[in-house]
DSSP file (Angstrom, degrees, kcal/mol; ACC not computed):
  #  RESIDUE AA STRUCTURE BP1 BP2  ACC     N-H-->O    O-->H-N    N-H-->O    O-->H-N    TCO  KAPPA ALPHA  PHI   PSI    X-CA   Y-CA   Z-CA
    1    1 A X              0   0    0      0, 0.0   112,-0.0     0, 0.0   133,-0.0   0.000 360.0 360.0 360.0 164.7   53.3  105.8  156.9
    2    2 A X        -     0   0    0      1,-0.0     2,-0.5     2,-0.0    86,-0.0  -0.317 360.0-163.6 -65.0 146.6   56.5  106.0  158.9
    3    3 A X        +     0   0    0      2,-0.0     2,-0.3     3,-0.0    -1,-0.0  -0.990  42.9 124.9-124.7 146.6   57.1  103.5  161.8
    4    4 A X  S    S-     0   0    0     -2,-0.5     2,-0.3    84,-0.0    -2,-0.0  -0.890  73.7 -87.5 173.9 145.3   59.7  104.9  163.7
    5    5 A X        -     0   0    0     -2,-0.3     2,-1.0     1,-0.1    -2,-0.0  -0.594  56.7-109.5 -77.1 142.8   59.6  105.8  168.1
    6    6 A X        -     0   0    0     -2,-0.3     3,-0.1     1,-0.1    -1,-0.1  -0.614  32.9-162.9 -54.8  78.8   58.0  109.5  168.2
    7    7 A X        -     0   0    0     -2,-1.0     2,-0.4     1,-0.2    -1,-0.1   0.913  65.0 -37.2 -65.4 -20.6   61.0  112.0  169.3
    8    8 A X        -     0   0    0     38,-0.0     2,-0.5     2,-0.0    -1,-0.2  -0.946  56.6-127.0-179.8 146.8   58.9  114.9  170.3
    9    9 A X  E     -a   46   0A   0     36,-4.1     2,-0.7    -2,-0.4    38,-0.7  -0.784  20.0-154.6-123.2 114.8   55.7  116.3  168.9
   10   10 A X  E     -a   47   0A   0     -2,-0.5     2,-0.3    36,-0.2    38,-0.2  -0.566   5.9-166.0 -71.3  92.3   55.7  120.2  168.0
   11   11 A X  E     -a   48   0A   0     36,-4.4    38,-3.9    -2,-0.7     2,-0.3  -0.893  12.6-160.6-102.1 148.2   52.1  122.3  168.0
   12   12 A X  E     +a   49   0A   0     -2,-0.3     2,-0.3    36,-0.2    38,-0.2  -0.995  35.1  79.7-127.8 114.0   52.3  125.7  166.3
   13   13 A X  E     -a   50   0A   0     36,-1.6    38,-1.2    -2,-0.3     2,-0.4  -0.961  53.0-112.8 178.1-143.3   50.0  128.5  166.7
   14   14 A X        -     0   0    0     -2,-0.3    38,-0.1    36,-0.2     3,-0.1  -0.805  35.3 -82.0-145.2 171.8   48.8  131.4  168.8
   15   15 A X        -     0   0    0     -2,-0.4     2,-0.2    36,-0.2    -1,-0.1  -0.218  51.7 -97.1 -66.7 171.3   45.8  132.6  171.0
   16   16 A X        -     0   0    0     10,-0.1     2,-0.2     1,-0.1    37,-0.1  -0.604  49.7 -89.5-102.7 155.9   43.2  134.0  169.7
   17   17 A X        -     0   0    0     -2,-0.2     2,-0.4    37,-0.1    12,-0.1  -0.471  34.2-166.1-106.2 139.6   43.0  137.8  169.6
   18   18 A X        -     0   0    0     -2,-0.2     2,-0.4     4,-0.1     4,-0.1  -0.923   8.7-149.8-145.1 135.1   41.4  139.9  172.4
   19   19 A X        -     0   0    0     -2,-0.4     2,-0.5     2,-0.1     7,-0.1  -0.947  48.4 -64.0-123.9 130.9   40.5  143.8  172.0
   20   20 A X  S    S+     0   0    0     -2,-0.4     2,-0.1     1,-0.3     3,-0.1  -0.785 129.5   8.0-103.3 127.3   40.7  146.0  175.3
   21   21 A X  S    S-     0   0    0     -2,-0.5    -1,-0.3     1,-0.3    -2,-0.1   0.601 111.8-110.8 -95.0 152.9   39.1  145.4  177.0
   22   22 A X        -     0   0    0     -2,-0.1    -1,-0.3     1,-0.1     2,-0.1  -0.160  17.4-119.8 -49.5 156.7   37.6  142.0  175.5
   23   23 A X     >  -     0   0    0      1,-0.1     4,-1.3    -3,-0.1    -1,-0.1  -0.040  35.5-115.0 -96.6 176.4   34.4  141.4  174.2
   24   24 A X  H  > S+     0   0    0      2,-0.2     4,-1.9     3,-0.1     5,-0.2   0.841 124.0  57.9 -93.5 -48.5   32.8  138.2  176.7
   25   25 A X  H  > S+     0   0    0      1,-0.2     4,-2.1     2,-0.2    -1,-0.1   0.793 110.3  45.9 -57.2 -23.1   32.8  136.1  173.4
   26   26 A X  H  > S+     0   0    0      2,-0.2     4,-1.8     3,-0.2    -1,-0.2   0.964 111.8  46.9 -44.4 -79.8   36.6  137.1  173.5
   27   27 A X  H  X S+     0   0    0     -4,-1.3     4,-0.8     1,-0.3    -2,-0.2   0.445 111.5  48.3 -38.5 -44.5   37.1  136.3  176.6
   28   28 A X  H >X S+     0   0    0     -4,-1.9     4,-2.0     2,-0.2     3,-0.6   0.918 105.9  56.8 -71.8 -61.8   35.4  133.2  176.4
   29   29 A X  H 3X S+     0   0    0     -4,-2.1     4,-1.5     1,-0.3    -2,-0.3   0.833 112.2  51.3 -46.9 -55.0   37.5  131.9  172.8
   30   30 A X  H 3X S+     0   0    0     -4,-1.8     4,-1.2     1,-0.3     3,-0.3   0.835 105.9  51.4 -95.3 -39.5   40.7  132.5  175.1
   31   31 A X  H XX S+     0   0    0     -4,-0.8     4,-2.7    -3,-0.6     3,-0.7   0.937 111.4  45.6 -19.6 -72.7   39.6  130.6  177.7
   32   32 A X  H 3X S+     0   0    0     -4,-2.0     4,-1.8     2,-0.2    -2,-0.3   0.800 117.7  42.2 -41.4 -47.8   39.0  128.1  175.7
   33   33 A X  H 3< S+     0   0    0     -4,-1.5    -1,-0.2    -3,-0.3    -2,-0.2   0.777 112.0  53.4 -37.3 -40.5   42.3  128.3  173.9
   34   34 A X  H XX S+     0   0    0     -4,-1.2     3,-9.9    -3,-0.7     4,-2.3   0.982 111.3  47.7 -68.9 -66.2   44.0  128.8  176.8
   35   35 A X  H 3X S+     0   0    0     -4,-2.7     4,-2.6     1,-0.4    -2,-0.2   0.862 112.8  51.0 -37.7 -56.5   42.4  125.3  178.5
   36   36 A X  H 3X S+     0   0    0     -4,-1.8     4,-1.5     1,-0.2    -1,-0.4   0.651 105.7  47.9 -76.1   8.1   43.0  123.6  175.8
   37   37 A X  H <> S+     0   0    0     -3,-9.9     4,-2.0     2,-0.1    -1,-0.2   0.874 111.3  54.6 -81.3 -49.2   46.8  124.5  175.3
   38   38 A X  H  < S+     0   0    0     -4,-2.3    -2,-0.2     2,-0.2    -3,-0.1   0.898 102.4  55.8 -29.4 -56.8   47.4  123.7  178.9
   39   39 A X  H >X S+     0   0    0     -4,-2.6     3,-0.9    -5,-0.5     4,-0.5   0.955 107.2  50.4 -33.1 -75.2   45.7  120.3  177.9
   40   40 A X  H >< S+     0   0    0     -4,-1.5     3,-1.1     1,-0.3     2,-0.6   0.816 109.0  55.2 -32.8 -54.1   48.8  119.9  174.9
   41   41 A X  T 3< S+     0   0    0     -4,-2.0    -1,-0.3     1,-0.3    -2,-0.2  -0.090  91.8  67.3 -87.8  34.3   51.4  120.6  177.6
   42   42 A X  T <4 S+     0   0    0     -3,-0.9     2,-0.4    -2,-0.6    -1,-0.3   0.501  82.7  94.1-123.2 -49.3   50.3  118.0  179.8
   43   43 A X  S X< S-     0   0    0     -3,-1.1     3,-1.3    -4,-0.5     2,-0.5  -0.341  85.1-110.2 -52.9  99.2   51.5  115.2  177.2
   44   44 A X  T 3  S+     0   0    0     -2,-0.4     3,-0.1     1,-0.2    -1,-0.1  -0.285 101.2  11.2 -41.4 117.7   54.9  113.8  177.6
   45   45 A X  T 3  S+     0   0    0     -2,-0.5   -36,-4.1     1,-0.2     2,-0.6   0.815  95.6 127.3  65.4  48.5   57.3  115.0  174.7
   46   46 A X  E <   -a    9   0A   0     -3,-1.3     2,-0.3   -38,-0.2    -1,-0.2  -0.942  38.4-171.3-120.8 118.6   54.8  117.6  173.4
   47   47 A X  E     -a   10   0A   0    -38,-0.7   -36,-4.4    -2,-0.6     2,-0.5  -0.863  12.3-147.3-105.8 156.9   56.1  121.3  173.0
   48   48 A X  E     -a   11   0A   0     -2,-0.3     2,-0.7   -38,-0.2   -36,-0.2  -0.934   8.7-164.6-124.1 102.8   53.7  124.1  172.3
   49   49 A X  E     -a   12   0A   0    -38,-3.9   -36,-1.6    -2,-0.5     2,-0.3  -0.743  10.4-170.3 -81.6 114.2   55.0  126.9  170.1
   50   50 A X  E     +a   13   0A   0     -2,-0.7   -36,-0.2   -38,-0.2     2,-0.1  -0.778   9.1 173.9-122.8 155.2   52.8  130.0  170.3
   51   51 A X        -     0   0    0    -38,-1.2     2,-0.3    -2,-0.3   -36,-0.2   0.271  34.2 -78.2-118.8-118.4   53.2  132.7  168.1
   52   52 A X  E     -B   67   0B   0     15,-1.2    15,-2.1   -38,-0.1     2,-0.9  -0.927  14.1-135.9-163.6 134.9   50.9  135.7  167.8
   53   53 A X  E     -B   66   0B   0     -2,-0.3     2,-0.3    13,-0.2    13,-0.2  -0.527  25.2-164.9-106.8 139.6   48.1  136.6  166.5
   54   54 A X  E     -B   65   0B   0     11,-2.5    11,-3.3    -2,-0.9     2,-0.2  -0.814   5.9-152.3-113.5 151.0   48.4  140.1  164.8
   55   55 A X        +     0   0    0     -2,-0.3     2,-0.2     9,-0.2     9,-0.1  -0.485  27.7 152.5-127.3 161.5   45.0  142.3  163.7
   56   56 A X        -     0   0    0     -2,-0.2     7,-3.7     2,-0.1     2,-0.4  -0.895  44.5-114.4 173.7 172.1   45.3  144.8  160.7
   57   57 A X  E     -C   62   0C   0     -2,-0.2     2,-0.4     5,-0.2     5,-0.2  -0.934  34.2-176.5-130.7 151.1   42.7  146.1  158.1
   58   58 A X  E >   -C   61   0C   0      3,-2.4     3,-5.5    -2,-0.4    -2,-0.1  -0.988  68.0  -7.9-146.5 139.8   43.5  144.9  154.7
   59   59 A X  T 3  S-     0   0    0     -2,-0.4    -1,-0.1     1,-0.3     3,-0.1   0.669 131.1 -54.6  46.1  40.0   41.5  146.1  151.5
   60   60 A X  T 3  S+     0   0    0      1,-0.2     2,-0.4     0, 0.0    -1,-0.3   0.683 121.2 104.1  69.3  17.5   38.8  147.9  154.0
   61   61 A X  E <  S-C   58   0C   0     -3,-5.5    -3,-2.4     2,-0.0     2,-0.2  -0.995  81.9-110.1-135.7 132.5   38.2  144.4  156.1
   62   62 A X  E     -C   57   0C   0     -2,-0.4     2,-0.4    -5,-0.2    -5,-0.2  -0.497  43.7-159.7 -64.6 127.5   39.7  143.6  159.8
   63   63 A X        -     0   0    0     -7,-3.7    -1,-0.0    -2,-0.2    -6,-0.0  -0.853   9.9-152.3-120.9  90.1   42.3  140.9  158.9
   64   64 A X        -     0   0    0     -2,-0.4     2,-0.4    -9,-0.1    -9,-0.2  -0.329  16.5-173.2 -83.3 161.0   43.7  138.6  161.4
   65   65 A X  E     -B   54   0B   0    -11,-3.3   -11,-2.5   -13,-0.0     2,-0.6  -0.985  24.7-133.3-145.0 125.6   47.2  137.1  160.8
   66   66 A X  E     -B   53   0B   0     -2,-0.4     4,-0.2   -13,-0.2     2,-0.2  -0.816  29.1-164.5 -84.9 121.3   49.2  134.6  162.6
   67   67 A X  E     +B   52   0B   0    -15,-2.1   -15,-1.2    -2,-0.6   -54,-0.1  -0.681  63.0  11.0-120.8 155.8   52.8  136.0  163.1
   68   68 A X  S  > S+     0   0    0     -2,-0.2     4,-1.7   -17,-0.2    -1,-0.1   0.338  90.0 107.1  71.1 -20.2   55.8  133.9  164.0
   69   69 A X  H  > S+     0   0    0      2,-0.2     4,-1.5     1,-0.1    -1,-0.2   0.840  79.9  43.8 -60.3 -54.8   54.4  130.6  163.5
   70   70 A X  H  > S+     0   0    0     -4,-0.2     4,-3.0     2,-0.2     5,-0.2   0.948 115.1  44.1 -50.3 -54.8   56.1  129.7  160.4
   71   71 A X  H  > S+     0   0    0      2,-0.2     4,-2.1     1,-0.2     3,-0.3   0.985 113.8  59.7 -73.0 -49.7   59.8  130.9  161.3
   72   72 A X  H  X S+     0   0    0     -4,-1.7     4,-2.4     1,-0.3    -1,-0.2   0.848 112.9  34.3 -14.1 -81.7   58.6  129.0  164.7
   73   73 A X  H  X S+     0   0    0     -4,-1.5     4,-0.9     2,-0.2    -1,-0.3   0.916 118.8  53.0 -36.8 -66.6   58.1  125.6  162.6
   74   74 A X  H  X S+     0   0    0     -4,-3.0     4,-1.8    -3,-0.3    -2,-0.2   0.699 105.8  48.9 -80.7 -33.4   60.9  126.3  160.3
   75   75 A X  H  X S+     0   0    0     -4,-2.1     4,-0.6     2,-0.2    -1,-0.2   0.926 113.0  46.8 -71.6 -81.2   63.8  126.9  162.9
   76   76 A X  H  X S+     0   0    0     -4,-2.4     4,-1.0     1,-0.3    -2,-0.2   0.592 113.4  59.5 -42.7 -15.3   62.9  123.5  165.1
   77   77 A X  H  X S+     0   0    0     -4,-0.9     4,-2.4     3,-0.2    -1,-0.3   0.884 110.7  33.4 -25.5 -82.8   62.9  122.0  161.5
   78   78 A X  H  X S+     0   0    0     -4,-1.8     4,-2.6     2,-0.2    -2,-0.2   0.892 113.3  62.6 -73.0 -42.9   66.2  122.8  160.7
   79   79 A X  H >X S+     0   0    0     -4,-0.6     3,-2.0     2,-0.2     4,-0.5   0.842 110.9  37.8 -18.1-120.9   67.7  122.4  164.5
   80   80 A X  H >X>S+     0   0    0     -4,-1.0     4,-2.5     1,-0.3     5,-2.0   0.419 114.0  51.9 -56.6 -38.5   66.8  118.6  164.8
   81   81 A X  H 3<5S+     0   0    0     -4,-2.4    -1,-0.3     1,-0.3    -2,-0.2   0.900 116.7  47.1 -83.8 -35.8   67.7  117.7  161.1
   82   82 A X  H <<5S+     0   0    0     -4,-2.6    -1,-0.3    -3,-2.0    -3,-0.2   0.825 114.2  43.8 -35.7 -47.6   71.2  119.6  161.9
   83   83 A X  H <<5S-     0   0    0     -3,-0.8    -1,-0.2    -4,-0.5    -2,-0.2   0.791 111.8-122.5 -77.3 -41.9   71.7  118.1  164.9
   84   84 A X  T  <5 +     0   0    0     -4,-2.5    -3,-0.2    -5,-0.2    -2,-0.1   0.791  67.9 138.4  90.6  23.7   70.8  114.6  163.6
   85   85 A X      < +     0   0    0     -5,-2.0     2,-0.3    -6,-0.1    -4,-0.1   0.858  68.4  23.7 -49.0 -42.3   68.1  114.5  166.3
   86   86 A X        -     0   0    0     -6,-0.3    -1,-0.1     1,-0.0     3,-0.1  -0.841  53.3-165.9-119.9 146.8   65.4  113.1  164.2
   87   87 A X  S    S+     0   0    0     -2,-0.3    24,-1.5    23,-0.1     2,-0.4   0.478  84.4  40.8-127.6   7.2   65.8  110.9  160.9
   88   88 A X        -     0   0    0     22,-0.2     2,-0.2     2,-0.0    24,-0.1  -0.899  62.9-175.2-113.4 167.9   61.9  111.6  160.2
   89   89 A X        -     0   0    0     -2,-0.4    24,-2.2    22,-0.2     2,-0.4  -0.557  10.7-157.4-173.4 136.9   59.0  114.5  160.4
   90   90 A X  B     -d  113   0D   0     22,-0.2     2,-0.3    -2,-0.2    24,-0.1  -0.887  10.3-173.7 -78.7 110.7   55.9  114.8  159.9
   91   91 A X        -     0   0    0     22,-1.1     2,-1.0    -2,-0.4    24,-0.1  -0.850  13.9-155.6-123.7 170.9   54.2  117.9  159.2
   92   92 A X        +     0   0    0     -2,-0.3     2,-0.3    22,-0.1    24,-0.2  -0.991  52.7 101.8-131.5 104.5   50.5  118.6  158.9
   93   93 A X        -     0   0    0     22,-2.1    28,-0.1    -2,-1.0    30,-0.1  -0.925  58.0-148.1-158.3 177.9   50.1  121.6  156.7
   94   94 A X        +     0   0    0     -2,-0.3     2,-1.0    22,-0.1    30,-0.2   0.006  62.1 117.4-129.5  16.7   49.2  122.6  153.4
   95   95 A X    >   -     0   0    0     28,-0.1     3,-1.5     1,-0.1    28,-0.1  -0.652  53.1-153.6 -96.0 116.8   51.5  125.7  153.3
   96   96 A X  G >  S+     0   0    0     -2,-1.0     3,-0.7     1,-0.2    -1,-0.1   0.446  81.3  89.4 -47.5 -12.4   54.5  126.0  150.6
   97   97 A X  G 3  S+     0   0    0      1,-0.2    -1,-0.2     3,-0.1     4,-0.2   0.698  83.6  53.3 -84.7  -5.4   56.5  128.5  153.2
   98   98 A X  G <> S+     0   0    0     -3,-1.5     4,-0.8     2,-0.1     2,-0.5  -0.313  76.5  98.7-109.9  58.0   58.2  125.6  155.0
   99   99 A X  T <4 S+     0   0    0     -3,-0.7     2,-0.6     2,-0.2    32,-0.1  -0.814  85.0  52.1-109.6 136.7   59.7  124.1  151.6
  100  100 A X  T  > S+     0   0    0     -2,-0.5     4,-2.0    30,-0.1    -2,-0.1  -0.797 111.4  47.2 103.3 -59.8   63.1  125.9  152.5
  101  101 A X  H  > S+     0   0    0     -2,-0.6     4,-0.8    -4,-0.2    -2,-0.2   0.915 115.5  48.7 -75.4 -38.5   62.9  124.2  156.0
  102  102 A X  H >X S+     0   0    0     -4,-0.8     4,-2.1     2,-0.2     3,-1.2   0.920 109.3  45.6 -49.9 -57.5   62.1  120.8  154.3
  103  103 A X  H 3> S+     0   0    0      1,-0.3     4,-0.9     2,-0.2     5,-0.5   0.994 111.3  52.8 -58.3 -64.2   64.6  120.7  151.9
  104  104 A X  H 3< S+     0   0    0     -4,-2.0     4,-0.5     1,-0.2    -1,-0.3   0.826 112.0  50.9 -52.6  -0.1   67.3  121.8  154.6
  105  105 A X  H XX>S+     0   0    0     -3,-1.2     3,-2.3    -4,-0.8     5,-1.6   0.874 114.2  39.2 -80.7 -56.9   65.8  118.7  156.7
  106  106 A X  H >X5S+     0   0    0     -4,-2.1     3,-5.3    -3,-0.3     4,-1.3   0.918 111.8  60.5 -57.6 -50.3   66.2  116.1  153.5
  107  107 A X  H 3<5S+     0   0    0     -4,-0.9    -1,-0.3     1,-0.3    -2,-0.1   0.750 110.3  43.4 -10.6 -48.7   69.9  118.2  152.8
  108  108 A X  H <45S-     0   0    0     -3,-2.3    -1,-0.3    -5,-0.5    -2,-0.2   0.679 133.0 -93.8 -91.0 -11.3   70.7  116.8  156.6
  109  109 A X  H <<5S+     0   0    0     -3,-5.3     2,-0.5    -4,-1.5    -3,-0.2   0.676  78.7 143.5 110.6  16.2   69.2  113.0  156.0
  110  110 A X     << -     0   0    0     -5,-1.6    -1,-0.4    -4,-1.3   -22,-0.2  -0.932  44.8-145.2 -98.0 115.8   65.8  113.8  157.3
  111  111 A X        -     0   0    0    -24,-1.5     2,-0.4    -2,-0.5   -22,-0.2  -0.526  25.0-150.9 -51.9 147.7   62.9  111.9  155.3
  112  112 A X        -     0   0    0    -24,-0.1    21,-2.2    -2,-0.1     2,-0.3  -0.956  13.1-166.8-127.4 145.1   60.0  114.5  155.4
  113  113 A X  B     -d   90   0D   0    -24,-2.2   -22,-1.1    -2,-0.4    21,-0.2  -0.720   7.2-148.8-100.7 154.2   56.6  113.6  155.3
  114  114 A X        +     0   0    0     -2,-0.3   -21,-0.1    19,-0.2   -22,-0.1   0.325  13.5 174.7-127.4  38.7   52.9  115.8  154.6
  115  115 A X        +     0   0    0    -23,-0.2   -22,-2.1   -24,-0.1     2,-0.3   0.275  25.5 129.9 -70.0 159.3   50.0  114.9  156.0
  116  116 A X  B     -e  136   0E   0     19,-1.3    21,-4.3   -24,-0.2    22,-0.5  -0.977  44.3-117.9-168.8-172.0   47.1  117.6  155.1
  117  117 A X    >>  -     0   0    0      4,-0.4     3,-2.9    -2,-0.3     4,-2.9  -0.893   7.3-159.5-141.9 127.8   43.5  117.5  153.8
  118  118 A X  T 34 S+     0   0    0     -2,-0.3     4,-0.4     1,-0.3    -1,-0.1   0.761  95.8  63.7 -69.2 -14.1   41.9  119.0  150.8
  119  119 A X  T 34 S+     0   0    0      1,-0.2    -1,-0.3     2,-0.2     3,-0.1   0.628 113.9  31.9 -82.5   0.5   39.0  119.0  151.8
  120  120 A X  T <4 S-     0   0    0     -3,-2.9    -2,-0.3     1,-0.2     2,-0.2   0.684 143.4 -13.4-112.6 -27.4   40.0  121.8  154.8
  121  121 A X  S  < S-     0   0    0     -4,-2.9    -4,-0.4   -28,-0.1    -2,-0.2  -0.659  71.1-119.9 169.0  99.7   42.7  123.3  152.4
  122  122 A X        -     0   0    0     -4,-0.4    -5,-0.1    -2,-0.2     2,-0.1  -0.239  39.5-123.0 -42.7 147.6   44.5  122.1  148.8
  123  123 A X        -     0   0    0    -30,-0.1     2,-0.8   -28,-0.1    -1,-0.1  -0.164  22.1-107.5 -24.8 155.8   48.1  121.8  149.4
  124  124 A X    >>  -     0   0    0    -30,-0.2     3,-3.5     1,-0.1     4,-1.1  -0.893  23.1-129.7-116.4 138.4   50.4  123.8  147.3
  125  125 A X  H 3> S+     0   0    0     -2,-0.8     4,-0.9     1,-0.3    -1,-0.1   0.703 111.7  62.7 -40.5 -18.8   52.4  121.6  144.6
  126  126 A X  H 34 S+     0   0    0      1,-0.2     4,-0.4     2,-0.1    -1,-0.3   0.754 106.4  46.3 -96.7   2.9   55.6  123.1  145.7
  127  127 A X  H <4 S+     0   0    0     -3,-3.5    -2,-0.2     2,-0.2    -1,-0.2   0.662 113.9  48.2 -45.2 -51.2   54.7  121.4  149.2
  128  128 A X  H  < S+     0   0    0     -4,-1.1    -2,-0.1     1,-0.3    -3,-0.1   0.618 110.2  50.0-101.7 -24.6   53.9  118.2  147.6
  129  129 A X  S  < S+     0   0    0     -4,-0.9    -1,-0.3    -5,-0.4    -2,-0.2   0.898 101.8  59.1 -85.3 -23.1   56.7  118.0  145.6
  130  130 A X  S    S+     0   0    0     -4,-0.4     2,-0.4     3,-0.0    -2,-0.2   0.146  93.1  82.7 -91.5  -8.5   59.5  118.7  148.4
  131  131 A X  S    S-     0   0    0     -4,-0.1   -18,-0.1     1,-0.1   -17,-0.1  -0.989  76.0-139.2-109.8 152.2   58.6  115.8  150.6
  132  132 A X  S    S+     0   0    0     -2,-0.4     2,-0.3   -19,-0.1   -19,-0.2   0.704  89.8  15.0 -51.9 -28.8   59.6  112.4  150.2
  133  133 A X        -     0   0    0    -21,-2.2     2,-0.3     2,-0.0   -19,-0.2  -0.955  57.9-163.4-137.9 168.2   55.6  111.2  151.2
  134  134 A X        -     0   0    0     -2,-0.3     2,-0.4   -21,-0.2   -19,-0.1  -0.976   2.5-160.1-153.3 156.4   52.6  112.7  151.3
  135  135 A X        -     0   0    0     -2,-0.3   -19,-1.3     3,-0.0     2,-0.5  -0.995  10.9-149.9-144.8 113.8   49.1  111.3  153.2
  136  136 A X  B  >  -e  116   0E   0     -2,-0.4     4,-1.3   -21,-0.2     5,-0.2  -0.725   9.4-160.2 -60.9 104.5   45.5  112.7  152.2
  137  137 A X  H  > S+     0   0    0    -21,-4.3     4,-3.1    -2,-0.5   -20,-0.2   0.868  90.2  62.5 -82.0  -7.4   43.9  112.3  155.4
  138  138 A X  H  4 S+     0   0    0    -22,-0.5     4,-0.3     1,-0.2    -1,-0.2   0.876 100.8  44.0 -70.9 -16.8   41.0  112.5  153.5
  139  139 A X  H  4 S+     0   0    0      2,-0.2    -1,-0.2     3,-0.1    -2,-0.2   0.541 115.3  63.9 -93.4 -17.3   41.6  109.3  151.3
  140  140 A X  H  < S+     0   0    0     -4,-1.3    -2,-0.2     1,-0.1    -3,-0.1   0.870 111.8  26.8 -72.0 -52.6   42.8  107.7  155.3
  141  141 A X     <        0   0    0     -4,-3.1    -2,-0.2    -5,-0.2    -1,-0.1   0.358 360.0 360.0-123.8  25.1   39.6  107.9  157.1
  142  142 A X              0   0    0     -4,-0.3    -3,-0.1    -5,-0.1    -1,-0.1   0.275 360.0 360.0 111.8 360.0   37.1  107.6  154.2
């Protein structure tokens, strides 16, 4: 794995979705969300990027969607490797829509990294090809 001092650590994602007026179970999940985002932003050199979480009915089933999250990711991505902020990152995914921001990181001199797990979610090969390492966290902690 990389050794290298930590410039900043980046969480991406959004609240959980609340229907007016909220259900208590709702009500409760965002609470919960909330406490623990609060938690994140507590941390010296942790930013929390929230996006939004968008509702929609897709093929006759209620479809929840995380909006913003990606471009979110992809921008702060391409910002430090520009800048020369960072000469690593680490990203924890398994999703192929930040191979674009990866490449423009390696483009600037950025090694990129991938940690993910198959057992929560395969990678996609054009993921695992477009960084320089990649870490199974399942094959890490047994």
């Amino acid at each position: 794995m990389f050794s290298a001092e930590r410039f900043r650590t980046y969480y991406y994602d959004c609240m959980p979705y609340q229907s007016s007026p909220p259900t208590p179970q709702e009500t409760e999940r965002y609470r919960a969300k909330d406490r623990f985002i609060s938690s994140l932003r507590h941390n010296p050199r942790f930013e929390v990027r929230l996006g939004r979480l968008a509702r929609h009915e897709k093929c006759g089933e209620i479809v929840f969607e995380q909006k913003g999250v990606d471009i979110y990711l992809s921008i702060d991505l391409a910002l430090l490797s520009g800048r020369r902020d960072i000469q690593k990152a680490v990203l924890v995914t398994a999703d192929s829509d930040f191979v674009p921001a990866i490449n423009a990181a390696k483009e600037a001199g950025v090694l990129c990294a991938v940690c993910y797990s198959r057992k929560y979610r395969k990678p996609h090969d054009q993921l695992l090809y477009a960084c320089d390492e990649r870490f199974d966290f399942d094959g890490l902690i047994g």
